[in-house]
N, C-alpha and C positions, 0 to 999 in steps of 0.2 A: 430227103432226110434232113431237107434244112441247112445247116450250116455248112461252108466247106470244112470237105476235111485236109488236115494238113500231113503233107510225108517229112517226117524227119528221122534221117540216120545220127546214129551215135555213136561218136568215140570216146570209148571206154580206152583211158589213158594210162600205164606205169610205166617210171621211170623215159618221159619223151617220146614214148611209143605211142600207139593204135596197137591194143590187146583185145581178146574174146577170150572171154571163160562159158564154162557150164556151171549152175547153179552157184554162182561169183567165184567157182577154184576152179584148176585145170588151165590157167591160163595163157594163151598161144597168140605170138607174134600178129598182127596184122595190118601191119606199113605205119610208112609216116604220117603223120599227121597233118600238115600241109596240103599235103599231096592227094591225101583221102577229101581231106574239105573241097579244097579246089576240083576234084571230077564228083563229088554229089552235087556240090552248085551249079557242074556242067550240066549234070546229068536230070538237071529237075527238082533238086529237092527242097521244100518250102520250105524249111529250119533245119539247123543243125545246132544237136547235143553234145557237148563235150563233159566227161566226167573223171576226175581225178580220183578212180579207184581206191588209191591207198593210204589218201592223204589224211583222213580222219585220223586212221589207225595207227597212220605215223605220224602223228602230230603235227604237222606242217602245212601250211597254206599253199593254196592249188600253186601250179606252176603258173606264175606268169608269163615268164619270156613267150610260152608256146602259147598262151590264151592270144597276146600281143602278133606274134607269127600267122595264127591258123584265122586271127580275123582279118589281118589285111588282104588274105584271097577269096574269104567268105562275102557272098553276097548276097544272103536269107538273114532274116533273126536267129542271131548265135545263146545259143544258153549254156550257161558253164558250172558246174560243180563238182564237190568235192573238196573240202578243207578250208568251205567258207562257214568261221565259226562266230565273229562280230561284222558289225557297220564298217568297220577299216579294211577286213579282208575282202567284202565286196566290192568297197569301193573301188580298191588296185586291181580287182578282176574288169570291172564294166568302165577305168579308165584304161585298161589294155586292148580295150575294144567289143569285148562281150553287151550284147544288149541286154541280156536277162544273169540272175543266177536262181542255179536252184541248192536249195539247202534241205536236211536232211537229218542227221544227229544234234548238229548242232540247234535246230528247229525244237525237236523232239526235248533236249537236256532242257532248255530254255525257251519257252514258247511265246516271249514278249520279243525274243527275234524278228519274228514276223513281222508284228504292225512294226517295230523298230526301224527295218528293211523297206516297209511300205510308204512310212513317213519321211525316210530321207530320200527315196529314189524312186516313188511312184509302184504302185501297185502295179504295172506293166511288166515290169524286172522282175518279180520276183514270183519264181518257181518253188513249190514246197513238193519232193520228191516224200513217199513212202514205199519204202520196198517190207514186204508182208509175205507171212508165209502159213496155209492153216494150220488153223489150232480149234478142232471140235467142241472144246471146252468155251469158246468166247461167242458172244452172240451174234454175230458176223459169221465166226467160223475161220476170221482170219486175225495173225496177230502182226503187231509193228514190229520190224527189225530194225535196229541202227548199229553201226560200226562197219560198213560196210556188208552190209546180212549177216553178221557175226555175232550181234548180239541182241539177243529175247529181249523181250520189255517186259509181256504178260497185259499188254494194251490192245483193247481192240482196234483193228487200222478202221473199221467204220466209224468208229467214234472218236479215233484222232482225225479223221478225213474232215468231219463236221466242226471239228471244232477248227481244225487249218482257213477251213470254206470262212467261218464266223467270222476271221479276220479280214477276208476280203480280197484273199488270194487269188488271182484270176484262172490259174493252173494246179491243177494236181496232178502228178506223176507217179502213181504205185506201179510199182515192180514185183512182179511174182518170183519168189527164190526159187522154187520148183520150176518153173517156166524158162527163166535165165537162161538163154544160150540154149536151150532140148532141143528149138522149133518143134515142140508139138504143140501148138501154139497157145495164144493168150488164155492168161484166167480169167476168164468171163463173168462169172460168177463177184469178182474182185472191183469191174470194170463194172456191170450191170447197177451192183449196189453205191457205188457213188457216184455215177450219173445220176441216178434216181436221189440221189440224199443229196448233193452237192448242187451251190449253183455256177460251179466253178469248170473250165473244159477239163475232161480226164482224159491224160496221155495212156493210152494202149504200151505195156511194155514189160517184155519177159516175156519169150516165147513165139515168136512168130519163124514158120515155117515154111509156109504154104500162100499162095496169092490166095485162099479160103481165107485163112486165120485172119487176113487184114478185113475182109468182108465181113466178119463174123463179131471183130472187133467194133465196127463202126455198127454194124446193127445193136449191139451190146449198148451203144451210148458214145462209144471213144471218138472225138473229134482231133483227134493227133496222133498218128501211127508212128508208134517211135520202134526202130527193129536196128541190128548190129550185124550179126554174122550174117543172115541173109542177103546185105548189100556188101560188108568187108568182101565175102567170099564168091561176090559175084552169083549166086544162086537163083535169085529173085533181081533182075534189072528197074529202076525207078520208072523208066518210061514204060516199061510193060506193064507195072502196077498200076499207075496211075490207069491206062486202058482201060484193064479189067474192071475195076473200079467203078467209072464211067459206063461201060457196060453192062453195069450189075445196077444203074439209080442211084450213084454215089456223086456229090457235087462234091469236086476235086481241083483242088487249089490250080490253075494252070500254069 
């Protein structure tokens, strides 16, 4: 299938914590943060996601102290968002240690963010996340959310994916709202059409449940398996994923 694929866990971060929700509400405790980083990097995993849940919606710029804390035991490519809304807020994220950011509303409100983001720090840095949810009426069949999945746009996410790609983004990251935290696993459908449309790798994310749903995803297109509760909660172990993987014709980051 060509490319490796890469496993990254994500924490999904409020108030200093490692939290999990379902469909972005519902939200439950799971560990610190340090602590999670330090045994996925034990444990195998080629990147990890850090994402500052709430920091759009409350105005405020990711945490740093903990971007600064969760890098010095990370030893993959760290990616961090959530309340990176100019050039100064990334930069105090990827001078705390973060290698990449990903961005998201802010992206979306303002979309010369990007190349902005590209031209000061390398198009390597920078992730453009879309979290999407359908909508029959749009010709994709899905639409953009930003505010943390809180808020409609009435945009198609295929035709914002394209236009994200245009700038030369080397990552996209869509997140199914429906898929979030269910494990019944990825939207495919989400995944399939911007592989095909983009030249950019698509992160798999929302929804994975099953060591299927990761196989299913990479057939899909996804070179980046990004999943939360399934590693938070111990369900799915990163050394047995990768196996399967392997065993199913998957070229898998070792």
């Amino acid at each position: 299938m060509g490319k490796k694929v890469s496993i990254m866990p994500c924490l999904d971060m409020q108030n200093g914590r490692v939290v999990k929700g379902v469909h972005f509400v519902d939200i439950a405790d799971a560990g610190d943060p340090v602590e999670c980083a330090r045994a996925y990097c034990e444990a195998g995993a080629d990147a990890l996601a850090m994402l500052d849940i709430t920091a759009t919606v409350e105005n405020r710029p990711t945490l740093v102290k903990v971007v600064r804390d969760v890098a010095k035991v990370c030893t993959v490519p760290f990616t961090v968002g959530g309340g990176i809304g100019d050039v100064r807020a990334a930069a105090a994220v990827l001078e705390a240690g973060a290698d990449k950011v990903s961005i998201s509303s802010a992206a979306f409100r303002r979309p010369e963010l990007v190349p902005e983001l590209i031209r000061e720090f390398g198009p390597e840095t920078v992730t453009v996340a879309i979290d999407v949810d359908v909508n029959p009426a749009l010709p994709s069949g899905y639409e953009v959310y930003i505010d943390g999945g809180r808020t409609a746009t009435g945009v198609d996410a295929l035709e914002w994916a394209k236009k994200v790609d245009g700038f030369g983004v080397p990552v996209i990251l869509p997140t199914s709202k429906a898929g979030d935290g269910a494990r019944t696993g990825y939207d495919l459908p989400v995944i399939r059409a911007m592989a095909g449309a983009c030249r950019a790798e698509i992160v798999a994310s929302g929804g994975a449940g099953r060591l299927e749903d990761f196989l299913a995803a990479v057939e899909a297109g996804a070179t980046v398996l990004l999943a939360a509760s399934v590693f938070h909660f111990r369900i799915i172990e990163i050394p047995v994923l990768k196996h399967y993987l392997r065993a199913n014709g998957v070229a898998v980051r070792d």
